[in-house]
N, C-alpha and C positions, 0 to 999 in steps of 0.2 A: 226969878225962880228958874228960867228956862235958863240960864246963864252957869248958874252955880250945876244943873244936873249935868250939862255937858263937863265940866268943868271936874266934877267926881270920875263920869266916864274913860276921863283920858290918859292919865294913871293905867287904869286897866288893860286898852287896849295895847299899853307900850310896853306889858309885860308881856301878854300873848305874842307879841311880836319877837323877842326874845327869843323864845320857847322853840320858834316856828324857825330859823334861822339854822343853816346847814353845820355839821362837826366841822371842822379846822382841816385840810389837807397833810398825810404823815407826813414824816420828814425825809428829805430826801438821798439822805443815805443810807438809810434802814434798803430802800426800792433797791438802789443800786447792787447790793449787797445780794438780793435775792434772786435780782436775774443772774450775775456771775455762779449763785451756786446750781442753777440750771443748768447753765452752760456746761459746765464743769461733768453737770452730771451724763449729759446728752454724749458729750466726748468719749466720757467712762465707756460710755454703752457704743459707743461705735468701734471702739480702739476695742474691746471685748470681741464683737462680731469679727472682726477683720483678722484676730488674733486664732477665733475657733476658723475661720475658711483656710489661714494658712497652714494649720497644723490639718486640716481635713487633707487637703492637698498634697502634704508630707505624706500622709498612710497612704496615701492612693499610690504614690512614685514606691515606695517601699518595695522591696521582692515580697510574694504572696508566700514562700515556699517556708517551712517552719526553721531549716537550715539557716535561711539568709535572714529571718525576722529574730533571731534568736543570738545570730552573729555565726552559727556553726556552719561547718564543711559542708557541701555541697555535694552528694552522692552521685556519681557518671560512670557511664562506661566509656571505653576509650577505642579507638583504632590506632595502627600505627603505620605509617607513610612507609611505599617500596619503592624500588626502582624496579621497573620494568618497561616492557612494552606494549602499545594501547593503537586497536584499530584504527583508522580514520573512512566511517561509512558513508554512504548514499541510501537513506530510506526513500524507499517509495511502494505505493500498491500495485501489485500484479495482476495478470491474470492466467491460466494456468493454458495452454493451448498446446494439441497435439501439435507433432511436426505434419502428422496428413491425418485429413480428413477426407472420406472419399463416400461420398453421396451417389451410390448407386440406380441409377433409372433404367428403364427396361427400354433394347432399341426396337425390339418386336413388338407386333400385337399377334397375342396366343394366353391360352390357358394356361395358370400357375399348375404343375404338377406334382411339386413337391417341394417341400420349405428343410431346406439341410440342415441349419445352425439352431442352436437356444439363445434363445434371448441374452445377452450377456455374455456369450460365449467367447473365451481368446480366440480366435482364427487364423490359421496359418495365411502366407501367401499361396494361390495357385487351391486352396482349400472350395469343394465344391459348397455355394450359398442357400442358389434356388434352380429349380427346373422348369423351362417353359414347354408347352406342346410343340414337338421338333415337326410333325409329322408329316405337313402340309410345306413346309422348308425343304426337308428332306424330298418332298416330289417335285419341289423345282429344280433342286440339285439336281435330280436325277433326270428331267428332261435337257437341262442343260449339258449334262455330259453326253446321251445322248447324240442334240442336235452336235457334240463337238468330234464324237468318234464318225457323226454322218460327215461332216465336212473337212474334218480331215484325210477320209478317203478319198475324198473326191478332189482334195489336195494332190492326193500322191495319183490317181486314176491322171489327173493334169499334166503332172511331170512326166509320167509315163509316155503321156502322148507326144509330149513335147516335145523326148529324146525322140521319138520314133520322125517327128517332125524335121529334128535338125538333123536326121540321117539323109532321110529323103534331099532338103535341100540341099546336102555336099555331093548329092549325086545327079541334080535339076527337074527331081521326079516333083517336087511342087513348086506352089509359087510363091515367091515372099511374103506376101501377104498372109498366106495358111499360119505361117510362123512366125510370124509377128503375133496374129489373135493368140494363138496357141502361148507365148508367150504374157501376153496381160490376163490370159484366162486363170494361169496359174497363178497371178499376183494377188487378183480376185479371191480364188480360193485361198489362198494364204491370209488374207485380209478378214475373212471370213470365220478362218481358224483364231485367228489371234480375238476377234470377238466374242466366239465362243468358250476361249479358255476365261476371258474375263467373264463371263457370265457364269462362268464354273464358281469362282471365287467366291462372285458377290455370293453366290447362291451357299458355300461354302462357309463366307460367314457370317451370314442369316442363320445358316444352325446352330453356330457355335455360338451365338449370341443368347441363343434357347439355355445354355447352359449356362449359367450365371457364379463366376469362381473369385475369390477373396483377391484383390488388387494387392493388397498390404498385410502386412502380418499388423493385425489391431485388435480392439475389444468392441465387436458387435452390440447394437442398441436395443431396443424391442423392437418383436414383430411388426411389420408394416402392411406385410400382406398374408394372406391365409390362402392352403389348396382350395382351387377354386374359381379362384380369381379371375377379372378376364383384367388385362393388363396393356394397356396403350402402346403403341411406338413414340417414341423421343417426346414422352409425357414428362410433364416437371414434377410427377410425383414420386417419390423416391420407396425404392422397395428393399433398400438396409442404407444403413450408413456405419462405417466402419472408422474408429478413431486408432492412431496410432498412441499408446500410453509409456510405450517402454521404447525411448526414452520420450521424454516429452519436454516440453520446453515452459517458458514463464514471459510473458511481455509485460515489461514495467516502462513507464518515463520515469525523467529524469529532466531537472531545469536545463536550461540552456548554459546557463551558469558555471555548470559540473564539468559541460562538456571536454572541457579543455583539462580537466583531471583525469580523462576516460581515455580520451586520444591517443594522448602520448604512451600509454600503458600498452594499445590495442598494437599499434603501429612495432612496436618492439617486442611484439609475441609472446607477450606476460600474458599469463590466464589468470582472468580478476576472479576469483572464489564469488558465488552470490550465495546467498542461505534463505530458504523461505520458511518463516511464520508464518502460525494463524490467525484468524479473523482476530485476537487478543491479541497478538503482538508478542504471547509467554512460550508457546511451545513450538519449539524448531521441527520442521516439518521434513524439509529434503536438505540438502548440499547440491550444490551444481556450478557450473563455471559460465561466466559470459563469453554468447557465442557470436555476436553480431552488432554491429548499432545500424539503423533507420539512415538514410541516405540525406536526409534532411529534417530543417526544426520546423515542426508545427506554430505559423506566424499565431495563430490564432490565442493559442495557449501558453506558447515559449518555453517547449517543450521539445523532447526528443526521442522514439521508443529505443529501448534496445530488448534483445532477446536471448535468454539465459538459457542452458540444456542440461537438463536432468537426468541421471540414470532412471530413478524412478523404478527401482527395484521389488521395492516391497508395495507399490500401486497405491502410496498415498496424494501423491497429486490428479486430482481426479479433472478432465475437461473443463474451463470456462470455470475452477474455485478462484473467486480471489484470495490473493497471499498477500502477506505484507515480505516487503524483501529488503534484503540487506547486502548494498557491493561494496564490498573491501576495496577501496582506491590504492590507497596505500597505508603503511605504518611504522607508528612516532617510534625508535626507539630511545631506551633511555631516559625514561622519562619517569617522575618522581606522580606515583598513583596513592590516591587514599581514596575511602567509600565517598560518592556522589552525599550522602547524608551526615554527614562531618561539614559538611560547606553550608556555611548562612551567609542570606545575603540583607546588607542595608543600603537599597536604593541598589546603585550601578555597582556599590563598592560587596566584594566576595570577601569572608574573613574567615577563621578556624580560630578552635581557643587550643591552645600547644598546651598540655600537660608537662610542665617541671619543679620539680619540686614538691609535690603535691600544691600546685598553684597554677590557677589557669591564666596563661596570657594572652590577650587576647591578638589577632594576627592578620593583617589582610595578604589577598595573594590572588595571582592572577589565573584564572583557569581556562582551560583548555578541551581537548577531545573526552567526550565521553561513551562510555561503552561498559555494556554487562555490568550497571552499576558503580562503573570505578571512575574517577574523573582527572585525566592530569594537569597538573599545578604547578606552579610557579612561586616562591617567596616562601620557604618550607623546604629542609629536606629530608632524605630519604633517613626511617628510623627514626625521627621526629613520633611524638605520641601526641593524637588531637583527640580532642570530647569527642561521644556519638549520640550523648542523649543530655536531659536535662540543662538544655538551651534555656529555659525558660527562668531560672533561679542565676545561671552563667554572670558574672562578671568580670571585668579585668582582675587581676590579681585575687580574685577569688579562692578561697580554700577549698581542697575537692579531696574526697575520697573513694577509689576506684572500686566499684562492686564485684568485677570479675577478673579473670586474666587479658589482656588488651587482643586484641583479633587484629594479627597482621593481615595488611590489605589483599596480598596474596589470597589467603580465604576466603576474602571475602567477595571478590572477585572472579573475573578472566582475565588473565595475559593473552595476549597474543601470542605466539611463538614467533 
């Protein structure tokens, strides 16, 4: 019995076992087939990306300007290249310094009595300043004249005697001796006289020191002292100072470097023109000519001063302004100028875009001295027409159309003469 149940059982379990038993593995070219259309597709999608960054990149190079995106002309104004002549300068900062300055101090001690000038006053030379109390001067003076009319009598009372002396002795009525003193007595007195006139002097001028009168023809500063005052002898404080302004001068350096451009000019008695600016550099202020260079270069700085003279007419250089200055060394002529703003530069290389044809080509060229704007050049020439705006849209062979009439550089500039 227990034989046959097992025996029914077994059947059974070897169907569940069946049942229980994994699918079959696909086949393996269907797989294959599926990763290639990955691939394929993955590629898609990178070769897309790479295709939008390149074209990003094209718009980014593209001109921004609606002209160049569009293919049309290019709108500019132009200048047009001269020949002329063009300075070659020396900048440097000034300062502006009278030819005298003259610091007046009192040699007396005595009361101020009276203050002559205004504040800011021109003043001639020899012009009365200030007054001290004469009074107590004037009584020395006066005792010194005095003692000199006393001992100059007594000078001439000597000789008198003297003659009467050398009469006596060509006759033996005295004795050498008498005539001898008689003669040193009159040396005395004469020594005595010559004392008393120097003591006239000093005392002489002690007064005139009381009177205080304009050294220099200049322009007076503020009051320093008031009637009143009691005032020191050979005090270091000053009771006017008096600036010469007309004409006045300019101290500027200059490199070491330069020096050998200044020299040879100085030495052949050329007058270097200087021109002073102001604190901006825009408004020309005087005209004047270099009057001097500095005896030696400052090791320190590796510098040199020199010092310019100004009429100074109309009294805009005022004492101690700094200027900015400008010495004409010498100058280029012939030389082919366009405006300093026509010139770009890439890197070390200088280029213009030449207007021909209604087409800009593009140009390099060597440049040179600049001044008042204008700059001269080299690789270009005179009568040539270059852009002055609209850089920015510019290319070689570019189409361009001119918005105004072209501004020869003469206008736009300075020549030198």
């Amino acid at each position: 019995m227990q034989n046959e149940e097992i025996a029914q059982q077994a059947p059974a379990s070897h169907v569940g076992l069946e049942h229980q038993l994994p699918a079959p593995p696909p086949e393996p070219h269907r797989s294959h087939t599926v990763r290639i259309l990955v691939w394929v597709f993955i590629l898609l999608v990178f070769g897309v990306l790479f295709w939008l960054v390149l074209n990003h990149k094209e718009v980014a190079k593209a001109p921004t300007g609606r002209g160049a995106l569009m293919g049309g002309p290019v709108t500019i104004t132009t200048a047009t290249a001269t020949k002329g002549d063009i300075g070659v300068y020396l900048n440097a900062i000034g300062t502006v310094t009278p030819v005298y300055t003259d610091t007046i101090t009192s040699q007396v001690t005595g009361l101020v009595t009276a203050v002559e000038y205004r504040e800011g006053q021109l003043v001639h030379r020899g012009q009365p300043l200030i007054e001290i109390d004469p009074r107590p001067y004037q009584a020395q003076l006066l005792a010194a004249q005095g003692a000199l009319e006393r001992d100059t009598n007594l000078l001439a009372q000597a000789k008198m005697d003297l003659a009467r002396y050398q009469t006596a002795w060509t006759r033996n009525a005295i004795a050498r001796q008498i005539l001898e003193d008689q003669e040193k007595l009159v040396l005395q007195y004469a020594g005595t006289v010559k004392a008393d006139q120097g003591t006239v002097q000093y005392d002489q001028v002690q007064v005139s020191f009381c009177h205080l009168t304009a050294p220099i023809t200049g322009r007076v500063g503020l009051r320093l002292v008031d009637p009143g005052n009691v005032v020191q002898a050979n005090s270091t404080t000053p009771l006017v100072v008096i600036a010469q302004t007309q004409p006045i001068t300019v101290v500027f350096t200059i490199s070491e470097d330069s020096v050998g451009d200044v020299i040879p000019q100085m030495r052949r008695g050329k007058s270097l023109p200087v021109t002073a600016y102001d604190r901006g550099n825009q408004t020309k202020i005087a005209t004047g000519t270099l009057q001097t260079m500095d005896n030696q270069i400052d090791t320190t700085t590796g510098t040199v001063k020199l010092r310019a003279l100004f009429p100074n007419t109309n009294g805009a250089l005022f004492p101690n302004l700094f200027v900015n200055t400008k010495l004409l060394v010498r100058t280029v002529q012939g030389a082919t100028l366009i405006p300093s703003s026509t010139i770009q530069q890439n890197g070390d290389i200088s280029f213009v875009y030449v207007i021909q044809n209604k087409t800009a080509y593009l140009r390099d060229i060597q440049t040179g001295v600049s001044d008042a704007g204008m700059t001269a050049v080299t690789g270009i020439n005179p009568g040539d027409m270059v852009a002055d705006s609209s850089f920015q849209k510019l290319q070689n062979n570019a189409k361009v159309v001119i918005s105004k009439t072209p501004v020869p550089a003469s206008t736009s500039g300075r020549n030198v003469p």
